[in-house]
C-alpha positions in Angstrom: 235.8 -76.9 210.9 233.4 -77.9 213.3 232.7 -81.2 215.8 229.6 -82.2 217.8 227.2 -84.8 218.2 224.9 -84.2 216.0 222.3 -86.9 217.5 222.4 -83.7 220.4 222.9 -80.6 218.9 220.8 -79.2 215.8 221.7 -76.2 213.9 218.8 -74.1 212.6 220.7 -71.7 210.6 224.1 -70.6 209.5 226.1 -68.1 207.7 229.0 -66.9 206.2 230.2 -63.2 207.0 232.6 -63.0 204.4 232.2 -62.3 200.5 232.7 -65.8 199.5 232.6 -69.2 201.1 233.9 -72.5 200.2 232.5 -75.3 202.1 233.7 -79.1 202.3 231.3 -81.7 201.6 228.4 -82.0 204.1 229.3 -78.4 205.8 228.1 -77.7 208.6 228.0 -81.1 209.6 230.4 -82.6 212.2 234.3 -83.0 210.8 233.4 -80.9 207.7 234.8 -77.8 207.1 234.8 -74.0 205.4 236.7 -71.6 204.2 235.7 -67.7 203.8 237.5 -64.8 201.9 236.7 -60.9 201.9 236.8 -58.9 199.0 238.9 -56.4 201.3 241.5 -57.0 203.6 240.1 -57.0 207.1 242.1 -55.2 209.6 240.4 -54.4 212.8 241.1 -56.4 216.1 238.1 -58.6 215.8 236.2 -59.9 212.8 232.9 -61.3 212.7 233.3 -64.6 210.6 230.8 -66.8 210.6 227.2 -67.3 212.8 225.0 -70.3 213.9 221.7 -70.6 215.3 220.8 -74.1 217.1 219.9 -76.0 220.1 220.2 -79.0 222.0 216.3 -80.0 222.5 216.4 -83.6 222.6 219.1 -84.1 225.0 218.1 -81.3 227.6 220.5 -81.1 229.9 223.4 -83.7 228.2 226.9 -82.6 228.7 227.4 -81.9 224.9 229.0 -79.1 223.3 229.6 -77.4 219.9 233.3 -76.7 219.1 235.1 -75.0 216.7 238.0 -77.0 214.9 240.6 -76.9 212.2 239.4 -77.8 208.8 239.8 -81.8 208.3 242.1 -81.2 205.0 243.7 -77.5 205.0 244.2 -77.3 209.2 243.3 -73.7 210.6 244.7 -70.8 209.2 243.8 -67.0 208.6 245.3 -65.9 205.5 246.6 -62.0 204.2 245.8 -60.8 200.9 249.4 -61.3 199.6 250.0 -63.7 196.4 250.6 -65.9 197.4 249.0 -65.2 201.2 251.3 -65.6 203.7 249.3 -67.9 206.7 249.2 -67.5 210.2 247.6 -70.5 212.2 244.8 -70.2 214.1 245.9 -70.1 218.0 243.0 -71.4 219.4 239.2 -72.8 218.7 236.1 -71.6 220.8 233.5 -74.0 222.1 229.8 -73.8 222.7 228.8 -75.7 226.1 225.6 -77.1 226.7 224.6 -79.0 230.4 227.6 -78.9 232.7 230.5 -79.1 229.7 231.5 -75.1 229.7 231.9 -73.2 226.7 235.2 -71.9 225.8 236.0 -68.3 224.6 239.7 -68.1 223.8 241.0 -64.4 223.9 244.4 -63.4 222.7 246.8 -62.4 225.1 247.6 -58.6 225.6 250.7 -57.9 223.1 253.8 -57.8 224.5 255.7 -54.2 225.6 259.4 -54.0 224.6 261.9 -51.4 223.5 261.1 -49.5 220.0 263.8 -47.3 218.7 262.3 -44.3 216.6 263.9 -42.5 214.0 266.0 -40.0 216.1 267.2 -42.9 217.9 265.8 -42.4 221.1 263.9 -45.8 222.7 260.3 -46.0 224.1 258.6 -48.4 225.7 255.7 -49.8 223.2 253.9 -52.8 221.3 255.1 -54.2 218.4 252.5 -52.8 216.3 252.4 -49.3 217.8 256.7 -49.2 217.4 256.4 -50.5 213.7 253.4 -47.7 213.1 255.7 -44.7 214.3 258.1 -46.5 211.8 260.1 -47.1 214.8 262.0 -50.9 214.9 260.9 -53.1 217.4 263.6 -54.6 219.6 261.5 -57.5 221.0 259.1 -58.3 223.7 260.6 -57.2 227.3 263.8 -56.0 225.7 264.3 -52.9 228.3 265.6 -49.2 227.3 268.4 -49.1 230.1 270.7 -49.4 228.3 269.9 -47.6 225.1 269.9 -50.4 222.4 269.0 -47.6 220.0 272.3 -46.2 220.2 274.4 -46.0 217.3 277.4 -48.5 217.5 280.9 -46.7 217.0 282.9 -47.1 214.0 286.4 -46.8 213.8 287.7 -46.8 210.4 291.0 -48.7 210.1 293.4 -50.6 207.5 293.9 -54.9 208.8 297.1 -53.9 209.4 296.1 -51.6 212.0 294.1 -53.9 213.7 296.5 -56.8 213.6 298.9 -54.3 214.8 296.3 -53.5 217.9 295.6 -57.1 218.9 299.6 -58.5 219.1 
């Protein structure tokens, strides 16, 4: 989705980067919306989604700005190509700033390090994603190696009578 004054700003041009778009009413005017879908699954870190061109020529110099925004009737989500998709919400919207109102550039954070315990049951210190692709299980963010919680847990085979008979 997408708000501005658009008494301030004027868009030239815009375009999809997907395969397919389906925009909302008026698109790309202000409080209208888009959604865009790839024939493939996209999976590297960054993906180029959409592009505007414009300007803010008759109010040189207003404190304006162009910002990015859930869509007004299905919120902000990316989608995977699951059936049905399973949908992760946006984190954060970007903002083009024009006079002295800044732009905004959200970056994700750095992922989180935490133990991974791989196969042969030793732990390392990784990302999620770099435990789960040496089919290792992630333990969670921070979780530490000292001690070992890759270790196997001990089990003692016994009867309930032997452990009632342990715990009198």
């Amino acid at each position: 989705g997408l708000e501005y004054d658009a008494l301030a700003v004027t868009i030239l041009d815009f375009g999809s980067c997907g395969d397919f778009e389906l925009p909302s009413g008026e698109w790309p005017a202000p409080g209208e919306g888009t959604a865009v879908t790839w024939s493939e699954a996209q999976t590297t870190p960054l993906t180029h989604v959409y592009a505007f061109a414009g300007y803010n020529y008759a109010y040189y110099g207003a404190d304006v700005s162009f910002d990015l925004a859930p869509h007004p009737t299905q919120g902000g989500f990316f989608a995977d190509d699951s059936v049905p998709s399973i949908l992760d919400p946006i984190a954060d919207f970007g903002r083009l700033g024009f006079g002295n109102n800044p732009g905004y550039l959200p970056c994700p954070a750095e992922p989180a390090d935490g133990a991974c315990c791989l196969s042969d049951g030793t732990c390392d210190i990784r990302t999620e994603s770099d435990c789960l692709a040496q089919d290792g299980s992630w333990q969670g963010a921070e979780v530490p190696c000292d001690p070992n919680p890759c270790e196997p847990v001990p089990v003692l085979e016994t009867t309930w009578g032997g452990i009632k008979a342990a715990h009198r």
